[in-house]
Kinemage of the C-alpha trace (Angstrom):
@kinemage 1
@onewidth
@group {chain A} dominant
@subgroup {mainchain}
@vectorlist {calphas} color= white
{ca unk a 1} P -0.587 -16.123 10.730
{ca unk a 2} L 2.512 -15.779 12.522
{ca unk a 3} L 4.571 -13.566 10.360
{ca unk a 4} L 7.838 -13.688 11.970
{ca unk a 5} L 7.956 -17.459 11.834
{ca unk a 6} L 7.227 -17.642 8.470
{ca unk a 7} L 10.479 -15.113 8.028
{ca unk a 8} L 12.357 -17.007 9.835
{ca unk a 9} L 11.400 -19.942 7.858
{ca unk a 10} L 13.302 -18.652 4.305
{ca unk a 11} L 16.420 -17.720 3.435
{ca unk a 12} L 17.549 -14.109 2.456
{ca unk a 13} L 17.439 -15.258 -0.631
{ca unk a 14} L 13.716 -16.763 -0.710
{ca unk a 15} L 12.605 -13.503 0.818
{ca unk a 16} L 14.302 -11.083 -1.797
{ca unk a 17} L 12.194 -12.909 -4.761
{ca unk a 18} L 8.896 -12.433 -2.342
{ca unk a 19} L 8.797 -9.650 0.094
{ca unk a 20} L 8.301 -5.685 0.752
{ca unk a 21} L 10.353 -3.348 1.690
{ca unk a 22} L 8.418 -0.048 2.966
{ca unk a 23} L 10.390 2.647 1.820
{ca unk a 24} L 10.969 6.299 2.915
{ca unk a 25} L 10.946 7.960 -1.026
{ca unk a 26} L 12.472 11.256 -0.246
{ca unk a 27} L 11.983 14.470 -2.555
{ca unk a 28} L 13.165 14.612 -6.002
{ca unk a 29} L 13.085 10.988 -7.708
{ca unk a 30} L 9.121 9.377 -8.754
{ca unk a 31} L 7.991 6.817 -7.070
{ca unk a 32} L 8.770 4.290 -10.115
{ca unk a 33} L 12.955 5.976 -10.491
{ca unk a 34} L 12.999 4.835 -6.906
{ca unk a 35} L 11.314 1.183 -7.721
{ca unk a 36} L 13.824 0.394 -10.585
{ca unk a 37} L 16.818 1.303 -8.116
{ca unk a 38} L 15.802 -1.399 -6.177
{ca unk a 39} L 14.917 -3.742 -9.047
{ca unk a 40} L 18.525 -2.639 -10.272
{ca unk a 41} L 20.514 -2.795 -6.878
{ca unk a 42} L 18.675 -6.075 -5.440
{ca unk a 43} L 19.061 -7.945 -9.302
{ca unk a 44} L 15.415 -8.738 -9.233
{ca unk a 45} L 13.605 -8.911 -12.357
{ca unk a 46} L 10.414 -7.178 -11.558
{ca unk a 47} L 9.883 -4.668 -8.403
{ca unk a 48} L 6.470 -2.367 -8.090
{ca unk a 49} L 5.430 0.060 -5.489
{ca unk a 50} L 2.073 0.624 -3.761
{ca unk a 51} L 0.322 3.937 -4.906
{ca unk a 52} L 2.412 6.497 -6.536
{ca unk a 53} L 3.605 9.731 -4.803
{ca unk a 54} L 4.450 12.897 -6.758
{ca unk a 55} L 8.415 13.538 -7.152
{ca unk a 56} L 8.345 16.235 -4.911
{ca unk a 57} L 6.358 14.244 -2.142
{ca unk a 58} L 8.064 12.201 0.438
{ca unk a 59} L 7.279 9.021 3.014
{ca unk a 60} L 5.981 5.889 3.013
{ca unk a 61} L 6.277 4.037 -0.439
{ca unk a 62} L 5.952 0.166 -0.137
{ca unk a 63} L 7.982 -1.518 -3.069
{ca unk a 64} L 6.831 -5.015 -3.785
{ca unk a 65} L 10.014 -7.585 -4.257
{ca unk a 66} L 9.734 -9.857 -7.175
{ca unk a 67} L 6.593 -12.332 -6.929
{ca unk a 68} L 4.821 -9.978 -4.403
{ca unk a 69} L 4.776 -7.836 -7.501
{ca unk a 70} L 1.424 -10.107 -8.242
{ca unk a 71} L 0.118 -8.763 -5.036
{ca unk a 72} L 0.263 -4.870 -5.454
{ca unk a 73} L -3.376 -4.662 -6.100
{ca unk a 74} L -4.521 -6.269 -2.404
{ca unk a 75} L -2.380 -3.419 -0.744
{ca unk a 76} L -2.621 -0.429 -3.312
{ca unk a 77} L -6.230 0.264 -3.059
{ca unk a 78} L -6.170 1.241 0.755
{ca unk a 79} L -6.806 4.700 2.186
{ca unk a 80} L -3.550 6.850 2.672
{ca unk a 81} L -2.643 9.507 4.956
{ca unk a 82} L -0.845 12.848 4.802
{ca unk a 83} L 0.916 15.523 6.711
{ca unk a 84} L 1.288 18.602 4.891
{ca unk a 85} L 1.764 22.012 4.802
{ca unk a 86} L -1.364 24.445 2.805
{ca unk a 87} L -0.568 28.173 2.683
{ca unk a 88} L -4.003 29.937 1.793
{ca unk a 89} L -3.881 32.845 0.043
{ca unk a 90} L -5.768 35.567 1.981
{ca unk a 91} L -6.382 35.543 6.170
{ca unk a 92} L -9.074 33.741 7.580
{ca unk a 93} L -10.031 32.816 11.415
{ca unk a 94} L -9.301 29.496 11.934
{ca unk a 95} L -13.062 28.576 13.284
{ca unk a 96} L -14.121 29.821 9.783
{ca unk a 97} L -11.791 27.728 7.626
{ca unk a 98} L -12.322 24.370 9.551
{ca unk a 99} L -16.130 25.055 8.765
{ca unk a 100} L -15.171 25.355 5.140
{ca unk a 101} L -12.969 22.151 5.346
{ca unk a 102} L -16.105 20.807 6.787
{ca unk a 103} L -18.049 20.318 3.564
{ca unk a 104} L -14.885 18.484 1.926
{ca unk a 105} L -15.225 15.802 4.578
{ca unk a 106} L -17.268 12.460 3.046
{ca unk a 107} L -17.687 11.632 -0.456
{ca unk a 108} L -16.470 14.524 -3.358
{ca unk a 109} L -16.217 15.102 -6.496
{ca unk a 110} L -12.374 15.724 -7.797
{ca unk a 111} L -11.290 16.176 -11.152
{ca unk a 112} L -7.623 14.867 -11.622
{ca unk a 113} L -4.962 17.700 -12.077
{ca unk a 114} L -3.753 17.716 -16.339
{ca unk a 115} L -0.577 16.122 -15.090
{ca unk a 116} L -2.232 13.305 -13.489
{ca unk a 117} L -1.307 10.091 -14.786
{ca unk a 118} L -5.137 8.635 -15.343
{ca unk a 119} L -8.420 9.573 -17.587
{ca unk a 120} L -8.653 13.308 -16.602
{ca unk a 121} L -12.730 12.474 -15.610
{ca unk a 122} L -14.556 13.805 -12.939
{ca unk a 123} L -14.982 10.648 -10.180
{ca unk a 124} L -15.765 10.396 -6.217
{ca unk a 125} L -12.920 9.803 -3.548
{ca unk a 126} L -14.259 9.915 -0.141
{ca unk a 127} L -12.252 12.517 2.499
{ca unk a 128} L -12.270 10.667 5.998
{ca unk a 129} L -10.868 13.782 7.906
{ca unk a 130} L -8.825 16.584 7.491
{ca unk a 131} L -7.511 18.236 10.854
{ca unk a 132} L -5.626 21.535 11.152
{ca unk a 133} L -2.930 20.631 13.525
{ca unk a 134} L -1.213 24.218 13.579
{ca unk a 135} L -1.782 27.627 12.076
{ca unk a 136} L 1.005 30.174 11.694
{ca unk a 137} L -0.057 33.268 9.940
{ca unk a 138} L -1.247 31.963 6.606
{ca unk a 139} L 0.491 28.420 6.844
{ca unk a 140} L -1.793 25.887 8.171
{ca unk a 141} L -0.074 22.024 8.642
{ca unk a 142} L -2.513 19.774 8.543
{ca unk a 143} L -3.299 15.523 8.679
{ca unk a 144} L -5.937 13.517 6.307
{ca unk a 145} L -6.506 10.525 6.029
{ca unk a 146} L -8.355 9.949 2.143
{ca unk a 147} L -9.021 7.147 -0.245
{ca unk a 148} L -6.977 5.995 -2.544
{ca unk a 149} L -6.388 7.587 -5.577
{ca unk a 150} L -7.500 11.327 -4.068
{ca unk a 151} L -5.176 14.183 -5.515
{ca unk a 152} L -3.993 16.252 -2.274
{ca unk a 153} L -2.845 19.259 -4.609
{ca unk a 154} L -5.931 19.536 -6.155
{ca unk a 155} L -8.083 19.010 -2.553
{ca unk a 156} L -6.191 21.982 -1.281
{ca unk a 157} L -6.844 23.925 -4.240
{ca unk a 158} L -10.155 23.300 -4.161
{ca unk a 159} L -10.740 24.491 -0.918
{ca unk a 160} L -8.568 27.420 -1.708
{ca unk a 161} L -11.749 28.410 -3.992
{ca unk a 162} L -13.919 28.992 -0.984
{ca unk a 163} L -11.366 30.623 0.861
{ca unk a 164} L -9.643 33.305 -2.051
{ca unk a 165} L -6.999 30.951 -2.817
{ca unk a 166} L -4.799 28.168 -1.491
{ca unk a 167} L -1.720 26.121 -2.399
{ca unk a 168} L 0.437 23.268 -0.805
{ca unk a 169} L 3.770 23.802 0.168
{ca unk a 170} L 4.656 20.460 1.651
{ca unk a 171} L 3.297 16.869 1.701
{ca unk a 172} L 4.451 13.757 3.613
{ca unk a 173} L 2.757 10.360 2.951
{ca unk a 174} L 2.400 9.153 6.816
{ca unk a 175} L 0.385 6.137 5.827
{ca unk a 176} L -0.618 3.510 2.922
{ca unk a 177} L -2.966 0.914 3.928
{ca unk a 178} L -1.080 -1.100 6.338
{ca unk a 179} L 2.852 0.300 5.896
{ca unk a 180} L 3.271 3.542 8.299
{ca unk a 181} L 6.221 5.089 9.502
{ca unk a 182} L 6.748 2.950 12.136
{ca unk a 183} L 9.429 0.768 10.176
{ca unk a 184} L 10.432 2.776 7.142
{ca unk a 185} L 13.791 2.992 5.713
{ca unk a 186} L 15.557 5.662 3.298
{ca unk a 187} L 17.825 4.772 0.215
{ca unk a 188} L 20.342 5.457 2.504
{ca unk a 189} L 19.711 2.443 4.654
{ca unk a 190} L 18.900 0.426 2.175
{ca unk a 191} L 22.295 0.902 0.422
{ca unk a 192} L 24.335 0.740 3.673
{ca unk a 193} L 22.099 -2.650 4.391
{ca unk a 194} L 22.753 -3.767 0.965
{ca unk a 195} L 26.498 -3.674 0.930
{ca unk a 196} L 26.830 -5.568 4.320
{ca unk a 197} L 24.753 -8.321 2.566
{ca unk a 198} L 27.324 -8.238 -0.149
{ca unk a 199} L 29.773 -8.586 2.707
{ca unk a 200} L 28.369 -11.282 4.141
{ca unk a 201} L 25.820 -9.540 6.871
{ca unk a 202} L 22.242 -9.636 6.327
{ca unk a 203} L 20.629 -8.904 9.182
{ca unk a 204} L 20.170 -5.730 8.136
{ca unk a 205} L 18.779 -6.375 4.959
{ca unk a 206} L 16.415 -9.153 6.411
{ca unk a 207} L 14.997 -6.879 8.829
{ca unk a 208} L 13.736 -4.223 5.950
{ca unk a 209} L 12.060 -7.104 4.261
{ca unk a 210} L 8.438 -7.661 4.979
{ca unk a 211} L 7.295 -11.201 4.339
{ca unk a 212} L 4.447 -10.895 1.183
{ca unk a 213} L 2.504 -13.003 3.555
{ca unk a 214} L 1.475 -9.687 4.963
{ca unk a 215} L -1.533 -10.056 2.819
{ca unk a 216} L -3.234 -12.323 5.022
{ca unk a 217} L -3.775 -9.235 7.701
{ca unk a 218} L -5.814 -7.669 4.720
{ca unk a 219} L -8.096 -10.895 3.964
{ca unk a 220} L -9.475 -13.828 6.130
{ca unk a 221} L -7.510 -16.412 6.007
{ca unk a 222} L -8.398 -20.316 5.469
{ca unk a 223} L -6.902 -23.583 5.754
{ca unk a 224} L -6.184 -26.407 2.832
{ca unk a 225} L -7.852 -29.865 4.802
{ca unk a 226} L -5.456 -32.592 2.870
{ca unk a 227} L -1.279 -32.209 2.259
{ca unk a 228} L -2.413 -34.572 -0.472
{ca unk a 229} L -3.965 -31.457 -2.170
{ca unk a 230} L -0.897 -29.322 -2.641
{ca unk a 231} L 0.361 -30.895 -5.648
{ca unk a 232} L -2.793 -29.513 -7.593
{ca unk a 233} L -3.686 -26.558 -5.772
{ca unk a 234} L -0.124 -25.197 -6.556
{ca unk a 235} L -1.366 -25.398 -10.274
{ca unk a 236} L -4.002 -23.528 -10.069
{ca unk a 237} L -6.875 -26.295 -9.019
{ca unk a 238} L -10.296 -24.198 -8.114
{ca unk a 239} L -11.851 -25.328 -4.210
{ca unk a 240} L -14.285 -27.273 -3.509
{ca unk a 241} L -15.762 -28.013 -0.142
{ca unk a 242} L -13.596 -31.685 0.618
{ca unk a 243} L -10.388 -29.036 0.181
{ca unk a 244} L -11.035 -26.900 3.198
{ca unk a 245} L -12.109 -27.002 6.776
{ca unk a 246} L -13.903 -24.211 6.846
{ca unk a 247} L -18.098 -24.155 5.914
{ca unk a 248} L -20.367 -21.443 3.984
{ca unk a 249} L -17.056 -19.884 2.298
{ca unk a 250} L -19.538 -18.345 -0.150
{ca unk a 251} L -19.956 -16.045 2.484
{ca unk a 252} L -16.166 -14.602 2.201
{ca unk a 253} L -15.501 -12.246 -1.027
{ca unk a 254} L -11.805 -13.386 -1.104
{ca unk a 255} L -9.515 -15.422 0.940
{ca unk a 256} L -5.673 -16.281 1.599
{ca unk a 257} L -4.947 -19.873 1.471
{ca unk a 258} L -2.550 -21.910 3.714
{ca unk a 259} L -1.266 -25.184 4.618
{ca unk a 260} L -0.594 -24.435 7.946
{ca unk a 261} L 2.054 -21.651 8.058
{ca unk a 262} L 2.608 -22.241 3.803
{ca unk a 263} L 0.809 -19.473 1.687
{ca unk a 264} L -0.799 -21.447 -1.281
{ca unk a 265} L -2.404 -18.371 -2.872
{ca unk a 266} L -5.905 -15.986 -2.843
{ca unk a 267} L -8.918 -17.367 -3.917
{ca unk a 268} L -12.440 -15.601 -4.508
{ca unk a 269} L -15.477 -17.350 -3.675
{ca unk a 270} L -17.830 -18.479 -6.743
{ca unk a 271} L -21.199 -20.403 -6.786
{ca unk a 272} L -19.722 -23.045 -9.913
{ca unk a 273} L -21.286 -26.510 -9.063
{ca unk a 274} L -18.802 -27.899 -6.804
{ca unk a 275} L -16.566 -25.458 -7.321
{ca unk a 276} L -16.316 -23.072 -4.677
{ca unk a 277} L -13.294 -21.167 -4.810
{ca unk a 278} L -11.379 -19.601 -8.052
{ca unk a 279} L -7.117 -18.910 -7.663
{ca unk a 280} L -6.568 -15.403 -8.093
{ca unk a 281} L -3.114 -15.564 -7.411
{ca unk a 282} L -1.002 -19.351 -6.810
{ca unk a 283} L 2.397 -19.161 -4.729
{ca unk a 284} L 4.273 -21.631 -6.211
């Protein structure tokens, strides 16, 4: 889909009640102190934010605008990556450490820190690489990229077992799913963008806000045959083969639907009679 002409197809306003703005959280506030602010500032009744950082971690933090609040599930439960700073505890040649690193790479075991916010169980995350990009003394900055939902603290501490001890310092959220630094914004910006749309200016404002379409980059996306249909499909109506153009949809877990450029909604494939698609989530 082409993104930029479906932003250019709403208003400010239209946006605001179904957008993302990718945020740069810095140290200090949690991740949902810094979601209300925008709920609060922007007058929206519901904001969310994709995969919580702790207070004193900064970077990207994608808040979901009103509707696309619906849609934090689709872009939470993507890998993340991180730039941080580990100081270990005791020397160690470099060569020797990245071997130990080495065995945290692929599927682990981690049991959530007591201050986590879930069931304090033992469960697998999956490392995808860790990479020391610079060692000074006993301060190694490093990049990984893990699966959602893996505790960095407690990854570093682990490894600081094998090693006689290891702690972060620092820890920068680089990338969540498909948000990266590449177009992030502090409160800063957003407050200075804010008050020009309050003075009439909202270029600045527009150009933070992602379309919620974005979802379709994270699922294939399929078109609605018949204009005829819309009236029912925006209600909720479950597919069946006459709807769409496409064949053997059983084939596709999950799906955006669109009239043309028009998001209708995200659909997962069932086997129901005629029935081949269920609405998991209805844009209307």
């Amino acid at each position: 889909m082409d993104l930029d002409k479906i932003k250019e197809s709403k208003s400010t306003e239209n946006l605001l009640k179904f957008s993302i703005i990718n945020i740069d959280k810095p140290t200090g506030p949690t991740s949902f102190s810094v979601s209300h602010y925008l709920m609060k500032e922007l007058k929206l009744n519901k904001t969310s934010h994709a995969g919580t950082l702790d207070p004193q971690v900064t970077g990207v933090l994608p808040i979901m605008l009103g509707r696309a609040c619906k849609l934090s599930d689709y872009f939470m439960h993507k890998n993340k990556t991180y730039v941080g700073i580990m100081r270990i505890h005791e020397e160690i040649d470099e060569k020797e450490l990245k071997q130990v690193i080495e065995e945290f790479i692929g599927k682990i075991m981690q049991l959530p820190p007591k201050k986590s916010r879930v069931k304090r169980e033992i469960r697998e995350r999956e490392i995808v690489s860790f990479n020391i990009l610079e060692k000074d003394g006993k301060d190694i900055l490093f990049e990984t990229e893990v699966q959602a939902g893996t505790y960095i603290r407690k990854l570093i501490h682990d490894i600081g077992e094998k090693i006689g001890g290891a702690h972060m310092l620092e820890l920068r959220r680089t990338k969540a799913g498909i948000f990266d630094e590449s177009k992030i914004y502090n409160l800063y910006e957003f407050d200075s963008a804010l008050q020009e749309y309050k003075e009439g200016n909202d270029k600045a404002l527009r150009d933070m806000l992602v379309p919620a379409e974005i979802v379709s980059t994270l699922l294939p996306v399929i078109q609605l045959k018949k204009e005829s249909n819309l009236k029912q499909v925006l209600t909720g109506k479950p597919l069946m083969e006459i709807d769409i153009n496409e064949k053997g949809i059983q084939k596709i877990e999950k799906f955006c639907l669109f009239l043309e450029e028009r998001f209708l909604g995200i659909y997962k494939s069932v086997k129901e009679g005629d029935i081949i698609a269920r609405a998991e989530f209805v844009c209307n």
